[in-house]
Wavefront OBJ file of the C-alpha trace (Angstrom):
o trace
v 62.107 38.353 60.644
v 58.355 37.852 61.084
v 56.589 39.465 63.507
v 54.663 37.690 66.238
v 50.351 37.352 65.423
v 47.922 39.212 68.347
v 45.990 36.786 69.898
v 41.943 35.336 68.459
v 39.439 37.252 70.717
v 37.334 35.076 71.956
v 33.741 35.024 71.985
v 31.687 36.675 75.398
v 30.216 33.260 76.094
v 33.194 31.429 76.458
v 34.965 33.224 79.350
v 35.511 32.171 83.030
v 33.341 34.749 83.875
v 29.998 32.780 81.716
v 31.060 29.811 82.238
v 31.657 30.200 86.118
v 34.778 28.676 88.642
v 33.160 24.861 88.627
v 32.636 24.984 84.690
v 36.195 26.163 84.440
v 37.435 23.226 86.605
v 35.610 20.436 85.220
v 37.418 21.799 81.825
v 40.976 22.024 82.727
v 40.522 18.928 84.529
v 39.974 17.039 81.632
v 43.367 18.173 80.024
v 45.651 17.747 83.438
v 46.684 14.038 82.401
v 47.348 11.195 85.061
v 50.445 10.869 87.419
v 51.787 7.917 87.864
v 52.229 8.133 91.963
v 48.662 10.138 91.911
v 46.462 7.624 94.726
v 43.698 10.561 94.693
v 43.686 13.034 91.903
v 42.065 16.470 91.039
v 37.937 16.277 92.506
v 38.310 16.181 96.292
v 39.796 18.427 98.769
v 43.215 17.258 98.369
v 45.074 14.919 96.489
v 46.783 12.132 97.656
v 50.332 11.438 95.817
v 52.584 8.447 96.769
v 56.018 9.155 98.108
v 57.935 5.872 97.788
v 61.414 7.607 99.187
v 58.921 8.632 102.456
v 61.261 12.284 101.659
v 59.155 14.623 99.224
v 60.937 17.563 97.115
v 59.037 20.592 96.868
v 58.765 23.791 95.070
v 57.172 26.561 94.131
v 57.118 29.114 90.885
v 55.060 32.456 90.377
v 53.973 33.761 86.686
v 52.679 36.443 86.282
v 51.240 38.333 82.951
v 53.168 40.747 81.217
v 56.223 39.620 83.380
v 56.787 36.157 82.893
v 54.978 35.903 79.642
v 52.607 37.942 77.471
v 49.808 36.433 75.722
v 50.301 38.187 72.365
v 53.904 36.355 72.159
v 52.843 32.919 73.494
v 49.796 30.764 73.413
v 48.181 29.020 76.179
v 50.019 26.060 75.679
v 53.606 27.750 75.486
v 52.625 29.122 78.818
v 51.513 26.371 80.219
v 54.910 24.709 79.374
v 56.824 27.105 80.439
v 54.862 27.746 83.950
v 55.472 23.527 84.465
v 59.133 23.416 83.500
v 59.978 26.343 85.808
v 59.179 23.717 88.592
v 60.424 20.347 87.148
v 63.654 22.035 86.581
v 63.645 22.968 89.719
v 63.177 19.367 90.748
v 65.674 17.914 88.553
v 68.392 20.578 90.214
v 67.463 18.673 94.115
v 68.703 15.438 91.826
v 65.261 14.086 91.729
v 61.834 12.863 89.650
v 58.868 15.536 89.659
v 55.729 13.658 90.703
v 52.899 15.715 90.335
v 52.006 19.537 89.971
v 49.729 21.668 92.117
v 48.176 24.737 90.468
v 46.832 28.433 91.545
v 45.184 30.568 89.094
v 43.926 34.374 89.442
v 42.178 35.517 86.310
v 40.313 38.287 85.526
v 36.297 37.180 84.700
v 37.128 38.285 80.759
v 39.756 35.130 80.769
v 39.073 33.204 77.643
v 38.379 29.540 78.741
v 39.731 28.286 75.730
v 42.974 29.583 76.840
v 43.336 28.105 79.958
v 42.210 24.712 78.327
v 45.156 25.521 76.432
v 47.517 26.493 79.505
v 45.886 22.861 80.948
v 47.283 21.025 77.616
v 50.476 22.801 78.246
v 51.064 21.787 82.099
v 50.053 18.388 81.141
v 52.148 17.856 78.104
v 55.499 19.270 79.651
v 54.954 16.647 82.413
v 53.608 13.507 80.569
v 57.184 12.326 79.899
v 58.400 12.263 83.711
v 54.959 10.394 84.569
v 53.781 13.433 86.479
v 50.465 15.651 86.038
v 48.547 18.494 87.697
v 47.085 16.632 91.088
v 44.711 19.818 91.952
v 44.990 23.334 92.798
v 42.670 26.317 93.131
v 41.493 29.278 90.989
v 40.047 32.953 92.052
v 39.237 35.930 90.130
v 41.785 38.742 89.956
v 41.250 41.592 92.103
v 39.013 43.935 89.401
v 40.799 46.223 87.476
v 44.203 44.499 87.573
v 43.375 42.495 83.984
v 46.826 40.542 84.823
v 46.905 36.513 84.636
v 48.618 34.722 87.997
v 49.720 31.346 87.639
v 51.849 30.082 90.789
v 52.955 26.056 90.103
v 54.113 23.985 93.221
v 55.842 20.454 91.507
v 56.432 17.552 93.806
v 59.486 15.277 93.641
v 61.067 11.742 94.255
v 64.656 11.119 95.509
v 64.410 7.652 94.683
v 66.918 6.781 97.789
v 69.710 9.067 96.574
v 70.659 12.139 98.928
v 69.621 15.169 97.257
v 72.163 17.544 95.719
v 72.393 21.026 97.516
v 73.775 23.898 96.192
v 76.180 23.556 99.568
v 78.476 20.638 98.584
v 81.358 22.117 95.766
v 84.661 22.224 97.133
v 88.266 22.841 96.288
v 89.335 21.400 93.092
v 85.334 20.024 91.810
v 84.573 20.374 87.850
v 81.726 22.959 86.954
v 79.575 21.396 84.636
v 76.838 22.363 82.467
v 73.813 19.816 80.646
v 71.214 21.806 78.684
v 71.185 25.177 76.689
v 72.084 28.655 77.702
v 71.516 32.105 76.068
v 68.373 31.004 73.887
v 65.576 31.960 76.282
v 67.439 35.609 76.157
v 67.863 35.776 72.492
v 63.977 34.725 71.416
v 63.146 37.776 74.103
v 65.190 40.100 72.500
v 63.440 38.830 69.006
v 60.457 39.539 70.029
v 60.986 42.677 72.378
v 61.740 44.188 69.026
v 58.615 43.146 67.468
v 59.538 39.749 65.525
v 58.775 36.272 65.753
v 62.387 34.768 63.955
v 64.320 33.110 64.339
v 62.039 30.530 64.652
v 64.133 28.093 67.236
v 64.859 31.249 69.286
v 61.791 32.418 69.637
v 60.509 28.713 70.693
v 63.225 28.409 73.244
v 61.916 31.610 75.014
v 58.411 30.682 75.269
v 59.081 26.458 75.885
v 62.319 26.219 77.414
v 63.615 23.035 77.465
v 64.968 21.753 80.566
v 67.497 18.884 80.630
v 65.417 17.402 83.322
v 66.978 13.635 83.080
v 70.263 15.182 83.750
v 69.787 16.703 87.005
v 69.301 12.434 88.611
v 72.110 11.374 85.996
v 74.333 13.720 88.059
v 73.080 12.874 91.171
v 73.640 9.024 90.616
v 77.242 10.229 89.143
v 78.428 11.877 92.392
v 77.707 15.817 91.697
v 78.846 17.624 94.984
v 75.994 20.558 94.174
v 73.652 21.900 91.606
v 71.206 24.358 90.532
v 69.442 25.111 87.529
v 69.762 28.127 86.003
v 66.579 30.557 86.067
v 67.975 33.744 86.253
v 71.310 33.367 84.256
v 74.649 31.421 84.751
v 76.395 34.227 86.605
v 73.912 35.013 89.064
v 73.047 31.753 89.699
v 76.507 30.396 89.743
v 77.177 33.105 92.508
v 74.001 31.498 94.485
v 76.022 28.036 94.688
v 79.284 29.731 95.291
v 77.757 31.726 98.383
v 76.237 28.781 99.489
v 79.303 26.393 99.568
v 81.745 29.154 100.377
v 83.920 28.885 97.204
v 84.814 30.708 93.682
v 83.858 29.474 90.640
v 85.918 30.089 87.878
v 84.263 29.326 84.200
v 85.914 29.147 81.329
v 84.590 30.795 78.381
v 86.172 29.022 75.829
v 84.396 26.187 77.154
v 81.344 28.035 77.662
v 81.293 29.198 73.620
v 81.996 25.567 73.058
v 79.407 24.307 74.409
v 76.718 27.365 74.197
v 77.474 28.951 70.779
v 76.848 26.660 67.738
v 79.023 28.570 64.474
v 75.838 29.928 62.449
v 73.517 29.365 64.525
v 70.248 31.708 65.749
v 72.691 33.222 68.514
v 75.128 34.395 66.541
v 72.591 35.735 64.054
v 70.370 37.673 65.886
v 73.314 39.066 67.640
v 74.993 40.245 64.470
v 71.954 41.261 63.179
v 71.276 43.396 66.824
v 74.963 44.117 67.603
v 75.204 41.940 70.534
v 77.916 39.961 71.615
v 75.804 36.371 71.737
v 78.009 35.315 74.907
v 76.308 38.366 77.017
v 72.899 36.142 76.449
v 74.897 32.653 77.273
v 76.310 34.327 80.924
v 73.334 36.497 81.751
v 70.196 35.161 79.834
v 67.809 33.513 82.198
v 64.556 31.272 81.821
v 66.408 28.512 79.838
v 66.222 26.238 83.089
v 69.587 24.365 82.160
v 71.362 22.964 85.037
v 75.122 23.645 86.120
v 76.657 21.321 88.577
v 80.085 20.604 90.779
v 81.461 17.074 90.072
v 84.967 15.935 92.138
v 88.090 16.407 89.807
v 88.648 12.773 87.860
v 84.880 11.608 88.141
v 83.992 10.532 84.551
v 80.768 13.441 83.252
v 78.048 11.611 82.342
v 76.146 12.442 79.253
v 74.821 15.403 78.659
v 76.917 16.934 81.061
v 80.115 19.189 79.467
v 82.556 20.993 81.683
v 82.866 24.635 81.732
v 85.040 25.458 84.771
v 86.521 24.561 87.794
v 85.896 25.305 91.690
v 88.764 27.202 93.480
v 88.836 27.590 97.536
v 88.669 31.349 98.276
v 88.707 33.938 101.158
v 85.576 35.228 99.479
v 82.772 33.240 97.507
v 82.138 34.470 94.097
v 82.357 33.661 90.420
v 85.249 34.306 88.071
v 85.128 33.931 83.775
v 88.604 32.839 83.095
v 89.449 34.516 86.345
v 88.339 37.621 86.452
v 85.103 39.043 88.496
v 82.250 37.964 86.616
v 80.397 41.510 87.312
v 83.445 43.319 85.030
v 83.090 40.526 82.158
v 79.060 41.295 81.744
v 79.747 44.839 82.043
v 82.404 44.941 79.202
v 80.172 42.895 77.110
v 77.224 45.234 77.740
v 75.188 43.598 80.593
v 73.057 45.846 83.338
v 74.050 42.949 85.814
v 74.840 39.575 86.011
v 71.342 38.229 85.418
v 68.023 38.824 86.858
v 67.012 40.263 89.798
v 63.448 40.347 91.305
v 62.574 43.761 92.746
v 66.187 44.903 90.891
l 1 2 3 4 5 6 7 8 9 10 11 12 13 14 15 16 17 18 19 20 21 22 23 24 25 26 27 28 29 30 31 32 33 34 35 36 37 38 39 40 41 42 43 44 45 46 47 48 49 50 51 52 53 54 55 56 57 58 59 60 61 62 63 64 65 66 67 68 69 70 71 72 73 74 75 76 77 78 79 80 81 82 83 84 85 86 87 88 89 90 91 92 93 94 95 96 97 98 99 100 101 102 103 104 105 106 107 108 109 110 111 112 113 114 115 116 117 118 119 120 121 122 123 124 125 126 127 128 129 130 131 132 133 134 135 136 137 138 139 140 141 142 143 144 145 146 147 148 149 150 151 152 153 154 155 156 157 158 159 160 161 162 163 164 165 166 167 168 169 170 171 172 173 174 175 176 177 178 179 180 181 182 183 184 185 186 187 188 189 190 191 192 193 194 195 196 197 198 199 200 201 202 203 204 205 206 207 208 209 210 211 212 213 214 215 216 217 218 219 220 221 222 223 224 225 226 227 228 229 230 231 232 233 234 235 236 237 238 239 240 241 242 243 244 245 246 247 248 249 250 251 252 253 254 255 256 257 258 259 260 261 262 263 264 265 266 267 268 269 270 271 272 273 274 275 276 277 278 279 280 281 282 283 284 285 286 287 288 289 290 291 292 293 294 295 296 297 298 299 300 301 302 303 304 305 306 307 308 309 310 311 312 313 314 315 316 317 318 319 320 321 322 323 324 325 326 327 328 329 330 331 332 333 334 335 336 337 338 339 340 341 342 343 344
């Protein structure tokens, strides 16, 4: 294993503090990219953005340094990438398209400009394939003394005439099903908690995830009853769509191995090498942004999506692994909880 490089200091002149909040702008404005729905874009007090469904999705994600991400792990553009595909995934979960990206920065005057050039690449790169780009936003200087980076990312989204998909609509009987990766995020931070930078593809996962984000309209279109992408891990987040429809979930972790835990692959390694059971990162990892979804029994999964469960009606919501509590299965495999837990 390799460990991870500190970051290039930069040189005095090219901060945020020399090169002052309109030099800054005109900067990362010239990375943000074009949307394709964008009427007015980044330059006036607001930005216009075309809503051809007259519905807009919203939502909102807050990053913050030495929480979220640390800047001697990642680079400007990892960061960047990851602060976007919080939101998109996010987007993808309602069943819809992102459109654009608002952006609020706090910074302390010391910030390297470069850097958030390279944070502007990143936004603008993560959403160049879905037609999307950063609109506008704002920045202000962190309050002094606090040194910590603030990024909070609002993404905009098209329904494109379908209903969206809530996390309210599983019932009795529905197919849990997964599209994207789980565990990876989890098992590059435990890399590089303990001072490494390999396995390479582990590592990358945690600082770009890699959200199926065609998926989350695929299911839509296909019939899903509800969804939610998974930001916090598959058991906590599970047990949001199970409180909200009223219903157990009950995965299946044969399935979930299947479909999680490639033989020989980094999972398995690092967790050998650590003396983790790699399944512990698949049900409780978070920040992979894959998206798990309710389909009615005999509806045909459309690709990518794999099934890893089934929805049973209950007295009391929760989730089960092969039907027992999910809170006893991540204890026995050495889990403080069943994912994250802000202000836990």
């Amino acid at each position: 294993m390799s460990r991870p490089r500190p970051p290039v200091p930069s040189h005095p002149a090219d901060t945020v503090g020399a090169v002052g909040e309109f030099g800054v702008i005109a900067r990362v404005v010239a990375r943000a990219g074009v949307a394709r729905l964008a009427e007015v874009g980044p330059g006036d007090d607001a930005a216009v953005v075309s809503a051809p469904d007259a519905r807009v999705v919203a939502t909102t994600d807050v990053l913050v340094e030495g929480r979220h991400f640390r800047r001697d792990w990642s680079s400007g553009e990892d960061i960047g990438r990851k602060a976007a595909a919080a939101n998109l995934a996010d987007v993808a979960a309602m069943g819809a398209t992102a459109t654009a990206l608002l952006v609020g920065l706090a910074c302390p005057a010391e910030t390297p400009t470069a850097w958030l050039e390279e944070v502007a690449a990143g936004l603008a790169a993560e959403c160049a394939p879905l037609g999307a780009a950063v609109v506008g936003g704002d920045t202000v200087a962190s309050a002094p003394g606090s040194g910590a980076v603030v990024l909070s990312v609002t993404a905009l989204g098209d329904l494109a005439g379908r209903s969206p998909v809530l996390r309210s609509g599983a019932r009795d009987g529905d197919v849990v099903a997964l599209a994207g990766r789980l565990g990876w995020s989890a098992c590059g931070l435990a890399v590089l908690r303990r001072g490494f930078s390999s396995p390479l593809a582990a590592v990358a996962a945690h600082r770009r995830p890699a959200p199926p984000y065609a998926a989350g309209p695929v299911a839509a279109a296909a019939g899903a009853t509800a969804m939610c992408d998974v930001s916090d891990g598959l058991l906590a987040d599970t047990g949001h769509l199970a409180t909200a429809s009223g219903v157990v979930l009950d995965l299946d972790r044969a399935a979930l191995v299947q479909a999680c835990l490639t033989p020989e692959g980094p999972l398995q390694q690092v967790g050998a090498a650590l003396g983790v059971d790699p399944l512990v990162w698949v049900l409780t990892g978070g920040e992979d942004h894959a998206l798990v979804a309710t389909f009615p029994a005999g509806t045909p999964l459309p690709e990518p999506w794999r099934p890893i469960g089934a929805v049973r009606a209950a007295e009391r919501a929760g989730v089960l692994v092969d039907g027992r509590p999910a809170e006893v299965v991540a204890r026995e495999l050495g889990a403080e909880g069943t994912g994250h837990a802000h202000f836990g």
